[in-house]
C-alpha positions in Angstrom: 12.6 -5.5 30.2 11.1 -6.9 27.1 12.5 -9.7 25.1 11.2 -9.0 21.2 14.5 -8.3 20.2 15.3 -5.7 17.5 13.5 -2.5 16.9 9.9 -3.5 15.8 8.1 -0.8 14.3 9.4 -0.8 10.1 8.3 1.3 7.3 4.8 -0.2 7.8 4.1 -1.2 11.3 5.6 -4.7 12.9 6.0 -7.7 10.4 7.7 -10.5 10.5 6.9 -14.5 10.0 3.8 -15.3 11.9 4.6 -18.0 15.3 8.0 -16.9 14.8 9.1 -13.5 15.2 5.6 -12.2 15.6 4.6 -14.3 18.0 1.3 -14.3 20.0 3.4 -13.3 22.9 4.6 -9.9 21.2 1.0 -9.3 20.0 -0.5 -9.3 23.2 2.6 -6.7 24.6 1.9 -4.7 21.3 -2.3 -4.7 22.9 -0.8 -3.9 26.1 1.7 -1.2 25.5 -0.9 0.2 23.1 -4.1 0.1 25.4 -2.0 1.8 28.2 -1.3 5.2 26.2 -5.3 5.2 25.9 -7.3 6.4 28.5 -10.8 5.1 27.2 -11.3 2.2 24.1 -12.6 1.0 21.9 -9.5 0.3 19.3 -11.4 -1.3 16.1 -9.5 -4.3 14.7 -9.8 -6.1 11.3 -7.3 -8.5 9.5 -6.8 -10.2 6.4 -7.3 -14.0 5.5 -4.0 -15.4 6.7 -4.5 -18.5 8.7 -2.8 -17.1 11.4 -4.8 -14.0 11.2 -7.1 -15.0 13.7 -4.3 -16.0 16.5 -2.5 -12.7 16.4 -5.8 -10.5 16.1 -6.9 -12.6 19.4 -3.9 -11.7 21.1 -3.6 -8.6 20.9 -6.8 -7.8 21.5 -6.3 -9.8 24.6 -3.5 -7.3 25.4 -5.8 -4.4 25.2 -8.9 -6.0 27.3 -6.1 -6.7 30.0 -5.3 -3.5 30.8 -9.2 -2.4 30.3 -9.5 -1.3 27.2 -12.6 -2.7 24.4 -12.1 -3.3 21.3 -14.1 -3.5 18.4 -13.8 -7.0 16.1 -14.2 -5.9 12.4 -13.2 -9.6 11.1 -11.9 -10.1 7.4 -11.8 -6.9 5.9 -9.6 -4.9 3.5 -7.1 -2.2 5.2 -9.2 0.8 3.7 -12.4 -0.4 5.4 -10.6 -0.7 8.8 -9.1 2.7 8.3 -12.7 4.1 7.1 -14.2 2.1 10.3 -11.9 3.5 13.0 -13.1 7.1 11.7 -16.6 6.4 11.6 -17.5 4.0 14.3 -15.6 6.6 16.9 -12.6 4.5 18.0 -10.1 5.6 19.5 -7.6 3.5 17.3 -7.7 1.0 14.9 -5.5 -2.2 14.0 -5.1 -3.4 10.7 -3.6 -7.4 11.2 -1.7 -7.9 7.6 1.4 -8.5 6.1 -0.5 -6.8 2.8 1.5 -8.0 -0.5 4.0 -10.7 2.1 3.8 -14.2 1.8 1.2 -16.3 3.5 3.6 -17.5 6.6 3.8 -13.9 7.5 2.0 -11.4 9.4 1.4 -7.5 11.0 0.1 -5.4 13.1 -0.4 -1.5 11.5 -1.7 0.7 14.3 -4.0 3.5 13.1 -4.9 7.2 14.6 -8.5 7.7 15.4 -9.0 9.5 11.9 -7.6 6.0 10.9 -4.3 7.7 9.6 -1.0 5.4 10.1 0.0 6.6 13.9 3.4 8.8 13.7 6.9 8.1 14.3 6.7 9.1 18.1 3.6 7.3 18.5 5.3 3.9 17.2 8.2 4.8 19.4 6.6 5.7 23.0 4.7 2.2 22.2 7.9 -0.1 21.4 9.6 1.8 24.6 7.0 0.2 26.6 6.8 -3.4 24.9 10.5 -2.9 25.4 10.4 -2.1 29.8 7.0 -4.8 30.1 5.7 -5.7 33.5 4.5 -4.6 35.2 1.1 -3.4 32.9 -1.9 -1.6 33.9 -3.7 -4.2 35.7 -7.5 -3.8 36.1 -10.3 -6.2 37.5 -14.2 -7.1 37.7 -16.3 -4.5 35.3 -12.8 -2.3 34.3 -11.8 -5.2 32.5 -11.8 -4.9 28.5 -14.0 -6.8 26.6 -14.4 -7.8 22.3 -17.1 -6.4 21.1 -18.3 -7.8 17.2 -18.8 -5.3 14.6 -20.6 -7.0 11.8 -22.0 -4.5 9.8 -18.2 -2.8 8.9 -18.1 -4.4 5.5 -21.7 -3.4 4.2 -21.1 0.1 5.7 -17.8 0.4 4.1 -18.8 -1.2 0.3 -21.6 1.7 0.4 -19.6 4.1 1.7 -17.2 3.0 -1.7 -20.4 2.5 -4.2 -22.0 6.1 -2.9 -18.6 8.0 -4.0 -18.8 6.4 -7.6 -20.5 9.0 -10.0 -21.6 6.2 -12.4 -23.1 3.1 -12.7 -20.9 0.5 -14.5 -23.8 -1.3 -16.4 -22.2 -2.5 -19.8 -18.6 -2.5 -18.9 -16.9 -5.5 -18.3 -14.4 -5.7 -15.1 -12.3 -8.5 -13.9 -11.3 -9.0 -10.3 -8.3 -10.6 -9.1 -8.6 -10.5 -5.3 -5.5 -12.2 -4.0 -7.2 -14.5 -2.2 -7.1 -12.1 0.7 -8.9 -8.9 2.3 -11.0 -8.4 -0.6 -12.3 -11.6 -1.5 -15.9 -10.8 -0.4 -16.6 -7.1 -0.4 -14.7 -6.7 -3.9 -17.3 -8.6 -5.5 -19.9 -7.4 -3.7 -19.4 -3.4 -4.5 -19.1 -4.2 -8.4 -21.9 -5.9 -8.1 -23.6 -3.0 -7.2 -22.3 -0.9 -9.3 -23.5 -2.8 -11.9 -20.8 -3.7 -13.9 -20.1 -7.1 -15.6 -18.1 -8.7 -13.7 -15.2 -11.6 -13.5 -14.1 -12.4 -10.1 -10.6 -14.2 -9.5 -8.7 -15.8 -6.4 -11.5 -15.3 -3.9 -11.3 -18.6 -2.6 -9.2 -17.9 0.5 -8.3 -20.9 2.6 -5.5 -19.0 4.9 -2.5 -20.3 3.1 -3.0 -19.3 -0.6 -2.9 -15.3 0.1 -0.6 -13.5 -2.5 0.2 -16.6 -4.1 0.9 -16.1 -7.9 -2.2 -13.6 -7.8 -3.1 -10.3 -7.0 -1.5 -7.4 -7.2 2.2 -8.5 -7.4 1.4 -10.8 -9.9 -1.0 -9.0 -12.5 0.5 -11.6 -15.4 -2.2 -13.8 -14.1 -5.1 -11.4 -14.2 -3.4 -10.3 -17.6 -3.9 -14.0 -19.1 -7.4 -14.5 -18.1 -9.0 -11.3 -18.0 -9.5 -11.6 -21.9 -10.4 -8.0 -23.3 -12.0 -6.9 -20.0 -10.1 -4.2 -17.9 -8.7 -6.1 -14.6 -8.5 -4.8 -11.2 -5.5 -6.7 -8.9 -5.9 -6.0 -5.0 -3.0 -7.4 -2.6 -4.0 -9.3 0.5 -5.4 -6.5 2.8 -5.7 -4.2 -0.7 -4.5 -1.6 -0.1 -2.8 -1.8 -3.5 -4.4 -1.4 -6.8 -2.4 -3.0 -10.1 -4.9 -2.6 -13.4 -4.9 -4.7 -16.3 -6.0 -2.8 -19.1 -8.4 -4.7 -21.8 -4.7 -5.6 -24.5 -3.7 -7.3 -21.6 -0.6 -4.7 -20.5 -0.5 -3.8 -16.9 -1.1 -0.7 -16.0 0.9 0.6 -12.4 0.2 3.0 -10.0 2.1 5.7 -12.2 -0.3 4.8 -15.1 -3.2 5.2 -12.7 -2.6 8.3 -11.6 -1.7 9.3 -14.7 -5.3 9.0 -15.6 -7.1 10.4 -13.3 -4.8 13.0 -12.4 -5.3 14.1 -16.5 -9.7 13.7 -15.4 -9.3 15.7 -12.2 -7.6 18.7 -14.2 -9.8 18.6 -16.7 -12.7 18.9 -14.4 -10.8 21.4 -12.5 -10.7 18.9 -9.1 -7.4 18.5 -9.0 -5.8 20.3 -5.7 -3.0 22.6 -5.8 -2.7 21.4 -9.8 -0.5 18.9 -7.7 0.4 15.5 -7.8 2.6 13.7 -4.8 5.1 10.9 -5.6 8.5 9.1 -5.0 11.5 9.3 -6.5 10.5 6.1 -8.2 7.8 7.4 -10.0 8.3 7.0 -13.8 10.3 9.2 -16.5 7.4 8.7 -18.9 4.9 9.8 -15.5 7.2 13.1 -15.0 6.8 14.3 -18.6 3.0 13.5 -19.0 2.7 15.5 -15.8 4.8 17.8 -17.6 2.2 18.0 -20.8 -0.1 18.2 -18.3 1.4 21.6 -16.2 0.8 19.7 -13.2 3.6 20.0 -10.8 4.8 16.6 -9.4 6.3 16.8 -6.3 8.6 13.5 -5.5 9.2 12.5 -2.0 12.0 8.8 -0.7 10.1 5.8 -1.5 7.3 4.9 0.9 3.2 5.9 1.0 3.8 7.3 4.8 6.6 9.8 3.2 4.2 10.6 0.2 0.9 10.9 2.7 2.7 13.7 5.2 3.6 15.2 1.8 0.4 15.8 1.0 -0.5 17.1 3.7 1.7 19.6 4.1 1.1 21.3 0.7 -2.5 20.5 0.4 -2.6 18.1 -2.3 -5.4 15.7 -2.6 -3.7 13.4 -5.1 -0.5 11.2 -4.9 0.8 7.6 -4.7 3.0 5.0 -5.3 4.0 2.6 -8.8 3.5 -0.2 -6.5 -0.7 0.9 -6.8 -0.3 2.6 -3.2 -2.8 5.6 -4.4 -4.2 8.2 -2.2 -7.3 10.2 -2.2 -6.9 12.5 0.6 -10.5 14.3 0.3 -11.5 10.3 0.3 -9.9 8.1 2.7 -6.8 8.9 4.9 -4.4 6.7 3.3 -3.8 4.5 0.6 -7.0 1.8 -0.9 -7.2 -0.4 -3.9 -11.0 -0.7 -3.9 -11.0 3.2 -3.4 -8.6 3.7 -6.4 -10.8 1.0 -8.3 -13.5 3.3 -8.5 -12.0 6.2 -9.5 -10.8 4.4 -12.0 -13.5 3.2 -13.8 -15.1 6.8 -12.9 -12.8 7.7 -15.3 -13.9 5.1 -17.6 -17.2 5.3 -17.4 -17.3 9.4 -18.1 -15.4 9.5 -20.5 -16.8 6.3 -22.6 -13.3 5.2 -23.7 -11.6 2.0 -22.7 -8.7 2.1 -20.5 -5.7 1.3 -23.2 -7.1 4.4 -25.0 -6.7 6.3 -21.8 -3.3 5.6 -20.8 -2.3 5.6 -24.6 -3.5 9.3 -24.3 -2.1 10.5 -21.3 1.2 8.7 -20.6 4.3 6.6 -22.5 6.2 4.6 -20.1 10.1 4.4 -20.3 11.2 1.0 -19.6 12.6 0.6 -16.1 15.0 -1.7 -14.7 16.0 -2.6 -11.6 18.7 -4.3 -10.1 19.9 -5.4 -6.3 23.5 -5.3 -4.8 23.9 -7.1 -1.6 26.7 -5.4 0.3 28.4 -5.5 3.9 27.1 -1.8 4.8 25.6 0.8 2.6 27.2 3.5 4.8 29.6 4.1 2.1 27.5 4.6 -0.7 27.7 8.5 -0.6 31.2 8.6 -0.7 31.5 6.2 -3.6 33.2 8.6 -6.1 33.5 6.1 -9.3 30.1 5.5 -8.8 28.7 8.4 -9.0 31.2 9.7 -11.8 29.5 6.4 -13.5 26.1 7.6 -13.4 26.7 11.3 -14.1 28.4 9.7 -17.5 24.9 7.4 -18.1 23.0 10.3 -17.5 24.6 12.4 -20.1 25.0 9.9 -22.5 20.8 9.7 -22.5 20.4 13.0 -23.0 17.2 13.7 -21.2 15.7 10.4 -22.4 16.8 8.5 -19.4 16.9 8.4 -16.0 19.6 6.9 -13.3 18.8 6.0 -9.7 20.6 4.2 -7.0 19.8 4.5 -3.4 20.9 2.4 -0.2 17.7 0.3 1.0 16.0 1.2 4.2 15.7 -2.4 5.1 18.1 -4.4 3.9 21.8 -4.2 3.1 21.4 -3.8 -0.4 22.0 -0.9 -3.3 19.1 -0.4 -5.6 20.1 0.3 -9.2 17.4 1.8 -11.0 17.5 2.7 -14.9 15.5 4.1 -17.2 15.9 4.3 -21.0 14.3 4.4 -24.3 14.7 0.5 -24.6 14.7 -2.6 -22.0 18.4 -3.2 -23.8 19.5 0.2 -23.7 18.9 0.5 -19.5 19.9 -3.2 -18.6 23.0 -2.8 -20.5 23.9 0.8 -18.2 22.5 -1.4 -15.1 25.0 -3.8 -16.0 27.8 -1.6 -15.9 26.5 0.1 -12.3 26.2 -3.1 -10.8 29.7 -3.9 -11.5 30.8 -1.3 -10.5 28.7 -1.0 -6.9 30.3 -4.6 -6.8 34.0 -3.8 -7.4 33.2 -0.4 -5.2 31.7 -2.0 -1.8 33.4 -5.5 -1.9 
């Protein structure tokens, strides 16, 4: 048997803090029990800039050659370009080595489909079961045995791939990049450049400790204070995430976004099924602009995997996250900051209006709050009467122009208290009282 611990597969392949509970040890079983599900390679692998990036792509690629299977080395590149290069190059799977929007100490290993889709449930699961039973593995010798193989040329193939989808050159309009100091710090630059546009770039100086840190795309105040009248474009650390500063200086989220070009895709009649995929986090203020809109929003439990097989199953080709986790199905087979960066300024640059006109148009945003309960067990919380009877109360007393949420986390032992409310007073004050309440109800 194995000796990992825990299940290891979460929400978004195996995390945890680099050298410590992803160790180079567990890496190399993850190669292992991968490569032995595989009858043929390669597997195409690409990381971020975390200084441990290097160490844990190593091993598990080490994994994979040990039990004969190649793999392809993509280097630093953003978690869309090792999804686009798994489909294109032929692969047989791909491996995207990130923690994404985590700290610099941590780490991950996301395994991808050939199409370069995040691998299923049961696919995670037959892999952990054999990390879990180890030796003895697949052992091969002389010429059988795997071997890395370089692949240089996946970021200049995949900032074409991104420039040749853009129906517009940007020449006259002024961008500013905040690239986390992470996956994007060379190829974000690069694709703007050749799109023309007049461009700003900010934390691309990566030195494999400063990844996430007080930039990027879960920290857009920074972008916000020096972008100074230009729209800003935040990527997280493998950038998958897009976070948009418009040109006042307000952030604009993935609900924003979408908002957008969800609005330019009806209008050009593009938009698939007239539908729109989210979470039941999406924005009040997002529901009734896709109201306005007659596009049907479908929500799905928080998480892009939950709104991607979604998607798929009605046959929309538009949906996403407020965290910036947008996805262009016709595009890209999951979620992309650069991606969503261009259809962006697509928008932007057909339409000839600046970006806080655009989301002034299309969407008002109710102020959200939300607050964290640690508890012992969030078993309860469906039986938890007062509760309940609590928010049905808030909800009434909002009359349509607010919006209660509290769910158990998936990872944690915490309740999630979400509000929504014509003012930031108005739905801290009803937060307030549901926090005391969860308190009094699961102490």
């Amino acid at each position: 048997m194995g000796s990992f611990g825990s299940r290891l597969f979460g929400t978004d392949g195996v995390r945890g803090e680099a050298n410590s509970r992803l160790t180079p040890d567990l890496a190399m079983a993850l190669g292992r029990a991968t490569g032995e599900g595989l009858n043929q390679g390669p597997v195409l692998v690409g990381r971020d800039t975390r200084r441990s990036g290097e160490m844990l792509s190593l091993a598990f690629q080490a994994g994979l050659h040990s039990v004969g299977i190649d793999t392809l080395d993509a280097g630093v590149l953003p978690a869309g370009g090792i999804a686009w290069s798994t489909d294109r190059t032929g692969a047989t799977m791909g491996a995207v080595i990130s923690a994404s929007h985590n700290p610099a100490p941590d780490n991950g290993i996301k395994l991808l489909d050939s199409r370069g889709q995040k691998l299923t449930d049961l696919a995670e699961g037959a892999i952990e079961k054999r990390v879990e039973e180890g030796a003895p593995w697949r052992t091969p010798i002389g010429p059988l045995v795997g071997t890395r193989l370089p692949h240089n040329t996946a970021a200049e193939g995949y900032v074409e791939f991104l420039r040749e989808l853009s129906g517009y050159s940007l020449r006259g309009v002024e961008v500013a990049l905040d690239c986390a100091n992470g996956a994007a710090y060379a190829v974000a630059p690069l694709l703007f450049e050749r799109l023309k546009a007049d461009t700003r770039v900010f934390a691309a100086t990566p030195d494999g400790t400063n990844i996430n840190e007080g930039v990027g795309a879960t920290h857009p105040e920074y972008l916000a204070r020096y972008a100074k009248g230009r729209i800003g474009l935040c990527f997280d650390g493998d950038a998958d995430r897009l976070i948009a500063v418009d040109e006042n200086g307000r952030v604009a989220n993935g609900d924003v976004i979408m908002a957008v070009i969800a609005r330019h895709l009806k209008t050009q009649g593009k938009l698939k099924q007239n539908t729109i995929v989210g979470t039941v986090m999406a924005n009040l203020g997002f529901r009734k602009a896709m109201e306005d809109l007659e596009i049907e929003f479908v929500a799905t439990q928080v998480g892009d995997r939950y709104v991607l097989e979604t998607m798929k199953e009605i046959g929309a080709g538009l949906g996403g996250e407020q965290s910036g986790h947008v996805i262009f199905l016709d595009s890209a087979p999951g979620g992309d900051g650069l991606l969503t960066a261009v259809k962006l300024m697509d928008v932007v640059a057909s339409s000839g209006k600046q970006l806080r006109q655009l989301r002034q148009e299309v969407i008002t945003e109710f102020p959200q709050v939300l607050k964290n309960v640690r508890v012992g067990d969030t078993s309860g919380l469906d039986d938890a009467q007062a509760l309940w009877a609590a928010v049905d109360e808030a909800e009434r007393s909002m009359a349509g122009e607010g919006r209660v949420l509290v769910r158990a986390s998936g990872t944690e032992p915490l309740i999630r208290v979400m509000v929504e409310a014509a003012t930031v007073d108005a739905a801290n004050g009803i937060a307030d009282q549901l926090v005391t309440i969860t308190e009094r109800t699961f102490r």
